[in-house]
mmCIF file of the C-alpha atoms, coordinates in Angstrom:
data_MODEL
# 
_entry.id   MODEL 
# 
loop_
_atom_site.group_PDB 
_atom_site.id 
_atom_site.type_symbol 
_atom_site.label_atom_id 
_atom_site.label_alt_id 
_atom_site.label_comp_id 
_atom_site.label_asym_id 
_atom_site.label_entity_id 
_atom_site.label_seq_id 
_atom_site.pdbx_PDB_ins_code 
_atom_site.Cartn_x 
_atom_site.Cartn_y 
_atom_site.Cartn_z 
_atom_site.occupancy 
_atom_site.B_iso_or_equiv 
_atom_site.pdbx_formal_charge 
_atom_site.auth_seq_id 
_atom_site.auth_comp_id 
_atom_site.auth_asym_id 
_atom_site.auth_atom_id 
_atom_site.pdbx_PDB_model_num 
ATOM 1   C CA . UNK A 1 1   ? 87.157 171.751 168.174 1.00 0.00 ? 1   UNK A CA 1 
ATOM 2   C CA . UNK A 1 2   ? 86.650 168.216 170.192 1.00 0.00 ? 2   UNK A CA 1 
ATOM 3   C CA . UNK A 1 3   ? 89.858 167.128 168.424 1.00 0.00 ? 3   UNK A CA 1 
ATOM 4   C CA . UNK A 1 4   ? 91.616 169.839 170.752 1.00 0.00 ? 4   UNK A CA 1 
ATOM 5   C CA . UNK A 1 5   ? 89.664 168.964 174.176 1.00 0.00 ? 5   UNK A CA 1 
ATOM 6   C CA . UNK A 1 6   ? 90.873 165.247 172.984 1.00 0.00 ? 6   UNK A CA 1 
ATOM 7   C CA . UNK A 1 7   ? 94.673 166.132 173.063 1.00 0.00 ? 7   UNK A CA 1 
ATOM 8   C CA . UNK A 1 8   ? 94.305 168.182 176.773 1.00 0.00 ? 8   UNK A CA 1 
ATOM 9   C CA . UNK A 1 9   ? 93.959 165.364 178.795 1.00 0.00 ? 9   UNK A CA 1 
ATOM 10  C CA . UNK A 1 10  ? 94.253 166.930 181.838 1.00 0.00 ? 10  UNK A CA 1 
ATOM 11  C CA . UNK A 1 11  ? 91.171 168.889 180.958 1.00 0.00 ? 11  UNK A CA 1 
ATOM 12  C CA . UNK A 1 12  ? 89.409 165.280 180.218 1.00 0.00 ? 12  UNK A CA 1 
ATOM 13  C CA . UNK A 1 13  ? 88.894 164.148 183.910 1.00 0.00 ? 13  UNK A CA 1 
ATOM 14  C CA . UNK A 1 14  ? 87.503 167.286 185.391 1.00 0.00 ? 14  UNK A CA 1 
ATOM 15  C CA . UNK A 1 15  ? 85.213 167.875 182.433 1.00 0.00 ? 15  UNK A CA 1 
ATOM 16  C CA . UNK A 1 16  ? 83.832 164.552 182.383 1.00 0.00 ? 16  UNK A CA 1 
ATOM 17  C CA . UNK A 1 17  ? 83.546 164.986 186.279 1.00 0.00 ? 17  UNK A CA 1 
ATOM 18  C CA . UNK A 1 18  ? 81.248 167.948 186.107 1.00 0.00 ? 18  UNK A CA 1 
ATOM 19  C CA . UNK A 1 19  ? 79.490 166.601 183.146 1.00 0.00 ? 19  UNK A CA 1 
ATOM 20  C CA . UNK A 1 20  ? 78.803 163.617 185.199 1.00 0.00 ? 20  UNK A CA 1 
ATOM 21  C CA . UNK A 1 21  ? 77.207 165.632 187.794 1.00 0.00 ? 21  UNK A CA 1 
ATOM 22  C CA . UNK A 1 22  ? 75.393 168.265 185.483 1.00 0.00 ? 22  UNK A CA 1 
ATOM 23  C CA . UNK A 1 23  ? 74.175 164.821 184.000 1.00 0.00 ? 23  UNK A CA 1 
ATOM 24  C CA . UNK A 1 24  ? 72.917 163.289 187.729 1.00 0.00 ? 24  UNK A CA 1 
ATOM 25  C CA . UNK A 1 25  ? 71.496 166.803 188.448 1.00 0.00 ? 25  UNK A CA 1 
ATOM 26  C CA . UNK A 1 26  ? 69.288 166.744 185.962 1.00 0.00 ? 26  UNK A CA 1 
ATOM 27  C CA . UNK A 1 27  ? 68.323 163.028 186.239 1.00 0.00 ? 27  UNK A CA 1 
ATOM 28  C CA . UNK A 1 28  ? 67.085 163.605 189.734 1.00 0.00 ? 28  UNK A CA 1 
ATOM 29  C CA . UNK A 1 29  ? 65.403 166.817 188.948 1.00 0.00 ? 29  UNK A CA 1 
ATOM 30  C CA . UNK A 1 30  ? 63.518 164.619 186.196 1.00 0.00 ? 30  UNK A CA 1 
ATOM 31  C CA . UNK A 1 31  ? 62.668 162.285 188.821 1.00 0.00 ? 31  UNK A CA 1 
ATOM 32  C CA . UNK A 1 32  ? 64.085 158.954 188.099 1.00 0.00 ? 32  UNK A CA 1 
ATOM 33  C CA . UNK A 1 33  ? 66.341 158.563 190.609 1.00 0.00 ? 33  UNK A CA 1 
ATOM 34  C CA . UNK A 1 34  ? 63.730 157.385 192.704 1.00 0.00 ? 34  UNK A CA 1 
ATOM 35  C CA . UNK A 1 35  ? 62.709 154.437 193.249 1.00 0.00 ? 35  UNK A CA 1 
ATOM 36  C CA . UNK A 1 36  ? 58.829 154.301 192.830 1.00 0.00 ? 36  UNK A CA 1 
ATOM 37  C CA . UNK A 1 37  ? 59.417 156.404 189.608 1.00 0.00 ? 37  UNK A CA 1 
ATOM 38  C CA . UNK A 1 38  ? 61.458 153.448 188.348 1.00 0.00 ? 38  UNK A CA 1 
ATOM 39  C CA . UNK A 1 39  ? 59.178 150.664 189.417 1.00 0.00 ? 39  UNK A CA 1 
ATOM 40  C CA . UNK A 1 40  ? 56.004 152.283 187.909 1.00 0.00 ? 40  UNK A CA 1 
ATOM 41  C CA . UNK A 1 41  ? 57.576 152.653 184.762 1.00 0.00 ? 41  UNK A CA 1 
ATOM 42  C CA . UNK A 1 42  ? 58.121 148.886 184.978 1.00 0.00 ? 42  UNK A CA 1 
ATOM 43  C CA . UNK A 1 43  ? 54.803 148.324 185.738 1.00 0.00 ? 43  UNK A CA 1 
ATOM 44  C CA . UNK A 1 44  ? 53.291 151.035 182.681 1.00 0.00 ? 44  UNK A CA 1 
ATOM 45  C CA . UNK A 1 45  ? 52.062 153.245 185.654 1.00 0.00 ? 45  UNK A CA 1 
ATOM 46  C CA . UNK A 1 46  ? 54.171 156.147 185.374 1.00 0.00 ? 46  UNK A CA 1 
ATOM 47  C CA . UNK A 1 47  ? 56.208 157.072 181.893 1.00 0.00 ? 47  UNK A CA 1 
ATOM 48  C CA . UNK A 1 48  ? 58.722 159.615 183.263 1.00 0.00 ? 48  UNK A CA 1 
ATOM 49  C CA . UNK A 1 49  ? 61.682 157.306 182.245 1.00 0.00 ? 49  UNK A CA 1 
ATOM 50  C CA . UNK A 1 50  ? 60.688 156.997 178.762 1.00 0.00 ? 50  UNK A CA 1 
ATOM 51  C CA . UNK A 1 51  ? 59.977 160.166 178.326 1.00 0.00 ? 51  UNK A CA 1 
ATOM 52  C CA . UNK A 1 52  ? 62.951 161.019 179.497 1.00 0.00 ? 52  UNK A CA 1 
ATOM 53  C CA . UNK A 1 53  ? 65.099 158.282 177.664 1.00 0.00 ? 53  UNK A CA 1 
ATOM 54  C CA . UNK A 1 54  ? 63.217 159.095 174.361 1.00 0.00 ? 54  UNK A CA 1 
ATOM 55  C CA . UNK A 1 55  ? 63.815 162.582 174.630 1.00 0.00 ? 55  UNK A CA 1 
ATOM 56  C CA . UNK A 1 56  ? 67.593 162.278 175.359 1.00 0.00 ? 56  UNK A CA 1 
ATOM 57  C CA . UNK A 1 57  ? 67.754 159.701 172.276 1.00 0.00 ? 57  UNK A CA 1 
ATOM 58  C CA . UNK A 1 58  ? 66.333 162.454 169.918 1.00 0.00 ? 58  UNK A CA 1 
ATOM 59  C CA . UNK A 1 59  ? 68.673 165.245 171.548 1.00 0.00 ? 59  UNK A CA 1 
ATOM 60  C CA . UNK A 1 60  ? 71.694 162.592 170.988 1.00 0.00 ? 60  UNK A CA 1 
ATOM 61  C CA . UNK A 1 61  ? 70.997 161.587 167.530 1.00 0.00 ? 61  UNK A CA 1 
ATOM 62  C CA . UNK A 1 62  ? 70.712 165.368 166.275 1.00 0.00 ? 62  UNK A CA 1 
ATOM 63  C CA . UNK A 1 63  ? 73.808 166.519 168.655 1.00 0.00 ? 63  UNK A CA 1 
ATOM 64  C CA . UNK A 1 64  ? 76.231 163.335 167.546 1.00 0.00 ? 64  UNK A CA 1 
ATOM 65  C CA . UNK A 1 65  ? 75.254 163.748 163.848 1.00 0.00 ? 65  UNK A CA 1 
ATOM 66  C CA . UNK A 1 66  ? 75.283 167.960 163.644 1.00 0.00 ? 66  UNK A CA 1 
ATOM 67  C CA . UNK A 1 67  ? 79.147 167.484 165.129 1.00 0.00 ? 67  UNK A CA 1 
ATOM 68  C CA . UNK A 1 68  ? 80.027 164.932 162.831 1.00 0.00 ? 68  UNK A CA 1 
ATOM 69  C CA . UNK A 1 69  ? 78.793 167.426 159.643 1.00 0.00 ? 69  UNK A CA 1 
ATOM 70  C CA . UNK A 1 70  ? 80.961 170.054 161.823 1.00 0.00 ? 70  UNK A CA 1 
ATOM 71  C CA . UNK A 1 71  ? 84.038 167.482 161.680 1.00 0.00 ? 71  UNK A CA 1 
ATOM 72  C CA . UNK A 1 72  ? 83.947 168.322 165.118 1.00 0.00 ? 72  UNK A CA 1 
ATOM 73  C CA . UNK A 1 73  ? 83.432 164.539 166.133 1.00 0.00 ? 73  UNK A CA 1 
ATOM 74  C CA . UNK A 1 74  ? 83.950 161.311 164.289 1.00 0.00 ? 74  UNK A CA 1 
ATOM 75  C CA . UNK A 1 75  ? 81.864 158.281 164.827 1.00 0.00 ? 75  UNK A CA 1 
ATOM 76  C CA . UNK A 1 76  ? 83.345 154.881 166.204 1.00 0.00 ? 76  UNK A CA 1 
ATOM 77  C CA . UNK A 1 77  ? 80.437 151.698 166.628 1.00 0.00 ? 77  UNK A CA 1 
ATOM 78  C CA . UNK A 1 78  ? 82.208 149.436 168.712 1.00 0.00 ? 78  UNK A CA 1 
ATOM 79  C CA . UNK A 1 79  ? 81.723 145.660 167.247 1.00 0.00 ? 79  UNK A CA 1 
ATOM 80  C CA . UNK A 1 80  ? 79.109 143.727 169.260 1.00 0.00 ? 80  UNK A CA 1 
ATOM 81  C CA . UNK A 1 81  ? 77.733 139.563 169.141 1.00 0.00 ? 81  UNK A CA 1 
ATOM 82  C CA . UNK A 1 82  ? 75.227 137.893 170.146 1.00 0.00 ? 82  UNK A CA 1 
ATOM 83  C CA . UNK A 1 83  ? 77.410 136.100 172.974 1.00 0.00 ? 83  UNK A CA 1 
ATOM 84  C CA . UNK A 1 84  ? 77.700 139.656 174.678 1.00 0.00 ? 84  UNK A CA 1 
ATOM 85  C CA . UNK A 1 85  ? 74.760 141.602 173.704 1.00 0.00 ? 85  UNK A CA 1 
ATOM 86  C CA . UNK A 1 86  ? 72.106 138.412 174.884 1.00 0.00 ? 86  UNK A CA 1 
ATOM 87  C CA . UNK A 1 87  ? 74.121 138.194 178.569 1.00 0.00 ? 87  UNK A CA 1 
ATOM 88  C CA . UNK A 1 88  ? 75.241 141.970 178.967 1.00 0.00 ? 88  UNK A CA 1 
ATOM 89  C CA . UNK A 1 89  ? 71.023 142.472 178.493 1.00 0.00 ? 89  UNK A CA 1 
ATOM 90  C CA . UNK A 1 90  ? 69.670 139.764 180.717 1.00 0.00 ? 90  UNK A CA 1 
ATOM 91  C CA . UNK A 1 91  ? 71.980 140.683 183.588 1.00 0.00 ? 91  UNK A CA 1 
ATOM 92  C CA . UNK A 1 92  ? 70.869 144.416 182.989 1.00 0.00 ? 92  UNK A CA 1 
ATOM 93  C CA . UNK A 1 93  ? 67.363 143.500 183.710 1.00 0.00 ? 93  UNK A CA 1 
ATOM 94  C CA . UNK A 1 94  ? 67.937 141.607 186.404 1.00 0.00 ? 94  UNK A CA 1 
ATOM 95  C CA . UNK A 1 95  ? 69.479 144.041 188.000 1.00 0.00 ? 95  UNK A CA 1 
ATOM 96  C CA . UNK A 1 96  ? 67.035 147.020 186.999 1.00 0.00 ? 96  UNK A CA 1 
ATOM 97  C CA . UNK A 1 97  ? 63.970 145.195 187.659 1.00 0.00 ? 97  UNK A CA 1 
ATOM 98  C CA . UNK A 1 98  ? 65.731 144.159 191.179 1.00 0.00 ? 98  UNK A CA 1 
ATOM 99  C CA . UNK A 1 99  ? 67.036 146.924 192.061 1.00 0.00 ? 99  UNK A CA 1 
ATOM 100 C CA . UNK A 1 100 ? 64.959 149.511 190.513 1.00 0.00 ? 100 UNK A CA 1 
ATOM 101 C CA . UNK A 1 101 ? 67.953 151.750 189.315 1.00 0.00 ? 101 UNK A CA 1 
ATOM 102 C CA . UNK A 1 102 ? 69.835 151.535 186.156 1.00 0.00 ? 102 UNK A CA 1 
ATOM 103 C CA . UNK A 1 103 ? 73.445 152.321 186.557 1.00 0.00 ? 103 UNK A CA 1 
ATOM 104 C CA . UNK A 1 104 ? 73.091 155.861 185.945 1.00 0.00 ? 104 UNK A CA 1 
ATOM 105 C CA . UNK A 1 105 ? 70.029 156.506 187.963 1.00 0.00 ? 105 UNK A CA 1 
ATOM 106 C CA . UNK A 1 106 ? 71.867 154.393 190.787 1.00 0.00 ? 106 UNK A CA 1 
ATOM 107 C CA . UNK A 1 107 ? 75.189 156.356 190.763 1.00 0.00 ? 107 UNK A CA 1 
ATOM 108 C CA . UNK A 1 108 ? 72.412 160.021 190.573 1.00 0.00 ? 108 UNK A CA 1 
ATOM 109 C CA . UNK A 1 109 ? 70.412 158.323 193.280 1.00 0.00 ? 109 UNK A CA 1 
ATOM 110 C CA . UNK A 1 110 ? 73.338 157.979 195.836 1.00 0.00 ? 110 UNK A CA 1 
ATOM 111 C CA . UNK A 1 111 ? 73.625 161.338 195.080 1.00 0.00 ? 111 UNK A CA 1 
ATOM 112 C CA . UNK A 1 112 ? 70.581 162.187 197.091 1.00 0.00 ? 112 UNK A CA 1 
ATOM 113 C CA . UNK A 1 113 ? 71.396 159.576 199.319 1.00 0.00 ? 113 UNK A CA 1 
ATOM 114 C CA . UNK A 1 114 ? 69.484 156.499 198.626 1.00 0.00 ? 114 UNK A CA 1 
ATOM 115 C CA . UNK A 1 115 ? 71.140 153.690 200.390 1.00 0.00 ? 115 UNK A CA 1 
ATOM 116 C CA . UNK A 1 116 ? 69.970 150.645 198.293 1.00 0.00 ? 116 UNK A CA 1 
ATOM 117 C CA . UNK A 1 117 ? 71.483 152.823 195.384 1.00 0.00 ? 117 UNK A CA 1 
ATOM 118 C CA . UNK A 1 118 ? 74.466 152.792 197.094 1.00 0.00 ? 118 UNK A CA 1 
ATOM 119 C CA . UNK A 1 119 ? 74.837 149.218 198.220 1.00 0.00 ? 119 UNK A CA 1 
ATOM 120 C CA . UNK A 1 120 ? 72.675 147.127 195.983 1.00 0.00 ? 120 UNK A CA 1 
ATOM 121 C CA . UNK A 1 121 ? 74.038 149.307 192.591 1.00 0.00 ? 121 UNK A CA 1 
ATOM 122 C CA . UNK A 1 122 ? 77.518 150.412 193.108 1.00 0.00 ? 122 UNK A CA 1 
ATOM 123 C CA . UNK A 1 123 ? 78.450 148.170 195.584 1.00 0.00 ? 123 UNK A CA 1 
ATOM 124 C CA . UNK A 1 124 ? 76.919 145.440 193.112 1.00 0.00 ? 124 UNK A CA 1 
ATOM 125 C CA . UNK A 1 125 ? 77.932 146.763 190.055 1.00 0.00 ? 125 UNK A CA 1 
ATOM 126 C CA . UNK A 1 126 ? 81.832 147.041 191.331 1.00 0.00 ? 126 UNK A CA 1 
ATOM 127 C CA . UNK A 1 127 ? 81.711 143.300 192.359 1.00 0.00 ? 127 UNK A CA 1 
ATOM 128 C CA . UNK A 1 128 ? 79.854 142.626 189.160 1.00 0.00 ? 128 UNK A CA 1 
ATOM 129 C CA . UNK A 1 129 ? 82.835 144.049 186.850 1.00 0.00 ? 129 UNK A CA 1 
ATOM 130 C CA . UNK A 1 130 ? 84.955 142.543 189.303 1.00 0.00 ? 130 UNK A CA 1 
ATOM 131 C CA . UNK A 1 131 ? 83.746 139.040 188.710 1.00 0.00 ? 131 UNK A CA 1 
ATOM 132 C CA . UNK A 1 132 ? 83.342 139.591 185.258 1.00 0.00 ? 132 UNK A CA 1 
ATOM 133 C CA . UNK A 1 133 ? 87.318 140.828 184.782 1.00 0.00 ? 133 UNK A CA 1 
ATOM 134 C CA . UNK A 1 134 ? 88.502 137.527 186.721 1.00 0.00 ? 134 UNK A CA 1 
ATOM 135 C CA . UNK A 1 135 ? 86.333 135.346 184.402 1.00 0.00 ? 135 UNK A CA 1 
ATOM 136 C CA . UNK A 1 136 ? 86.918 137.180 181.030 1.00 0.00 ? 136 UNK A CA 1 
ATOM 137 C CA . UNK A 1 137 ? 89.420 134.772 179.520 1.00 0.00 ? 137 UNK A CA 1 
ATOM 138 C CA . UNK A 1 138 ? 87.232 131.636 180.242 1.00 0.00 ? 138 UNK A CA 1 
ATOM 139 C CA . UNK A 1 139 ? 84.013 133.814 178.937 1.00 0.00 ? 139 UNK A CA 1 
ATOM 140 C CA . UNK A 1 140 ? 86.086 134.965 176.003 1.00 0.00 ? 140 UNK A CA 1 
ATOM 141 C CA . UNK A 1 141 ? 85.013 132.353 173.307 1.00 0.00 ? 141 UNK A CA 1 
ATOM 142 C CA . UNK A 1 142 ? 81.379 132.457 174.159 1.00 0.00 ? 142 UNK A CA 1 
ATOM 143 C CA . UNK A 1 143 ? 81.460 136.406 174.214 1.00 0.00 ? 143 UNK A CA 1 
ATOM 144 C CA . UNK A 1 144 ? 82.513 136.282 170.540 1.00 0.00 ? 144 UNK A CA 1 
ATOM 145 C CA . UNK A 1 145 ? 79.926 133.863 169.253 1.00 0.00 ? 145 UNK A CA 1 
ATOM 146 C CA . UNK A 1 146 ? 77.469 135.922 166.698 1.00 0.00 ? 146 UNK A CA 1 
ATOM 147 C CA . UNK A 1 147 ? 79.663 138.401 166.192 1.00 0.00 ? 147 UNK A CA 1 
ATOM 148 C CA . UNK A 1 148 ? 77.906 141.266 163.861 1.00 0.00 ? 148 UNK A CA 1 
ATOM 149 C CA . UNK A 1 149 ? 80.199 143.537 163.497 1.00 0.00 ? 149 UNK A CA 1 
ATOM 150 C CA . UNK A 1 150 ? 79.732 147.402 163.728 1.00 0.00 ? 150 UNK A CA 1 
ATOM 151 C CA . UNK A 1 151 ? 76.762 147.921 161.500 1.00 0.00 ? 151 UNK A CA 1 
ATOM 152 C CA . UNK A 1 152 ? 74.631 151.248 161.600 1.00 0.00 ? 152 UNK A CA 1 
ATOM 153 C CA . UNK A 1 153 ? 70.852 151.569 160.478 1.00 0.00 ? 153 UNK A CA 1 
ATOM 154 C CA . UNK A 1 154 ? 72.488 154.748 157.768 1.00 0.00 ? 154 UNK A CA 1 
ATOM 155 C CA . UNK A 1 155 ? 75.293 152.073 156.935 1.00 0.00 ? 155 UNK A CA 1 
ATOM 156 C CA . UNK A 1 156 ? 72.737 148.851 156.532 1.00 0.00 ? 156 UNK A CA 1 
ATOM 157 C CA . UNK A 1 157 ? 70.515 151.106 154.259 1.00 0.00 ? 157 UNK A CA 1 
ATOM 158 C CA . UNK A 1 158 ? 73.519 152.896 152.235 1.00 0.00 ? 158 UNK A CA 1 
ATOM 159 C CA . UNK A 1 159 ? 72.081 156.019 152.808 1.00 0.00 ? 159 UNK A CA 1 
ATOM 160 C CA . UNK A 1 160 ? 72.760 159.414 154.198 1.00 0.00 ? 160 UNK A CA 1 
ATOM 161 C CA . UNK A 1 161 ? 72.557 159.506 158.473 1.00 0.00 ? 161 UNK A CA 1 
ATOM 162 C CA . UNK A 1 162 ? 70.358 162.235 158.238 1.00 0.00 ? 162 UNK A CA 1 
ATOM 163 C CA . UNK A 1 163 ? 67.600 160.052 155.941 1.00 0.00 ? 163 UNK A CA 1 
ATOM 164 C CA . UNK A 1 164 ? 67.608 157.691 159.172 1.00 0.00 ? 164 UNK A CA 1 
ATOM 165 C CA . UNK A 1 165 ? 67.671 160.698 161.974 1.00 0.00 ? 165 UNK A CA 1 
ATOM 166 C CA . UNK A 1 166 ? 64.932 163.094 160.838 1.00 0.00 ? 166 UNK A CA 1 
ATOM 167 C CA . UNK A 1 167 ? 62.098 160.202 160.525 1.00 0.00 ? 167 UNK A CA 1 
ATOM 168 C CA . UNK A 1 168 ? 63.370 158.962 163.740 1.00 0.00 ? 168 UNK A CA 1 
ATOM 169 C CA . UNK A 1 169 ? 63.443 162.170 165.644 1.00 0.00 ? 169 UNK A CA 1 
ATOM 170 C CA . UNK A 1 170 ? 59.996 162.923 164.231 1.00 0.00 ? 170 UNK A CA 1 
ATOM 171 C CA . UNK A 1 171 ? 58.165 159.369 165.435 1.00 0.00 ? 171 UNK A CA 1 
ATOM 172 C CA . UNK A 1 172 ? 60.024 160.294 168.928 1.00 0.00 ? 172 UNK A CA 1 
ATOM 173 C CA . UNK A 1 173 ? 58.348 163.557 168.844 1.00 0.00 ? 173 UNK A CA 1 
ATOM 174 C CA . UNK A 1 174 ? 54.905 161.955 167.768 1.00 0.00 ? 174 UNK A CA 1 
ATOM 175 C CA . UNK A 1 175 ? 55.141 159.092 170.856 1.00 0.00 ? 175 UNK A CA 1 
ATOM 176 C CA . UNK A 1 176 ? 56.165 161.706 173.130 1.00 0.00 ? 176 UNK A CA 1 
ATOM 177 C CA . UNK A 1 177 ? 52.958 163.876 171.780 1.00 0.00 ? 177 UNK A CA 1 
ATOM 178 C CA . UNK A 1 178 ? 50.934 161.051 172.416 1.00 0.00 ? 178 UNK A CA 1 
ATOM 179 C CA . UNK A 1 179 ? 52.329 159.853 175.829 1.00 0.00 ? 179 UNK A CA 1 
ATOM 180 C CA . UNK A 1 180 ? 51.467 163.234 177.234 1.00 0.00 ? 180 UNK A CA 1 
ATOM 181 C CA . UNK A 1 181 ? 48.262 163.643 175.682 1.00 0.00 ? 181 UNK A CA 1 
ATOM 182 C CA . UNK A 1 182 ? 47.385 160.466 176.641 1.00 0.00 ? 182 UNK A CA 1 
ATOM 183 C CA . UNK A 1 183 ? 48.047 161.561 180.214 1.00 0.00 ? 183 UNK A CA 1 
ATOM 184 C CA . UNK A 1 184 ? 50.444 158.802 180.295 1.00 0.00 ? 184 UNK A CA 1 
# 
């Protein structure tokens, strides 16, 4: 099925296109493309995000898995360290607790034309992977330090994906029970 869509590349671009918008559609009906939603959630005012985030996580997990039973999708973890994963997440939350966009809500924001989405995230994320692809070599040995390889929680524990993804799924759907009965 995917295997197909995978050999038609010139299908690829326009589908991710309007995927990509379906996706920022529904990010700023949800609400966090804006800026206050963003901060509050920073500040454990307003859960929206993480209801949101958690919510896509559990629809993910059940999707990916259900189309790899299929054979309709295969899985791939890319590799990761210490050296990238420690940088790649301080830099990420210096820029979303700057900015107050991650780089999806930034690139759905500018969509409904917020300006310091614009400028302060795309502008600043393009000069960020800019920087980053001029300095790669030098930043290449630290980058690898740590390395872990491509483990998965199913892999780590030798057991089936769907011992791992049911539990999971259910605590998700027991937070997100409790976040809106809380009135959270």
């Amino acid at each position: 099925m995917l295997t197909s869509l995978h050999a038609k590349n010139r299908l690829q671009l326009p589908l991710g296109f309007l995927l990509g918008v379906g996706f920022g559609f529904l990010l700023q009906k949800g609400g966090v493309t804006y800026y206050d939603v963003i901060i509050n959630q920073l500040l454990l005012k307003d859960f929206t995000v993480v209801k949101i985030m958690l919510t896509a996580m559990a629809t993910g997990m059940i999707g990916v898995h259900l189309l790899v039973n299929l054979g309709a999708a295969q899985l791939h973890p890319k590799a990761g360290s210490l050296g990238t994963t420690v940088p790649g997440a301080l830099i990420f939350g210096v820029g979303f607790g700057t900015l107050g966009y991650c780089p999806g809500t930034a690139v759905a924001a500018v969509g409904h034309g917020a300006l310091d989405a614009l400028f302060g995230g795309i502008v600043g994320m393009l000069l960020g992977a800019a920087a980053f692809a001029a300095i790669y070599p030098k930043l290449k040995p630290t980058l690898d330090k740590g390395d872990f390889g491509n483990p998965t929680i199913p892999k780590l524990l030798n057991v089936n994906h769907w011992v791992v993804v049911v539990p999971v799924v259910a605590a998700v759907a027991g937070l997100l029970y409790w976040i809106e009965t809380a009135g959270l």
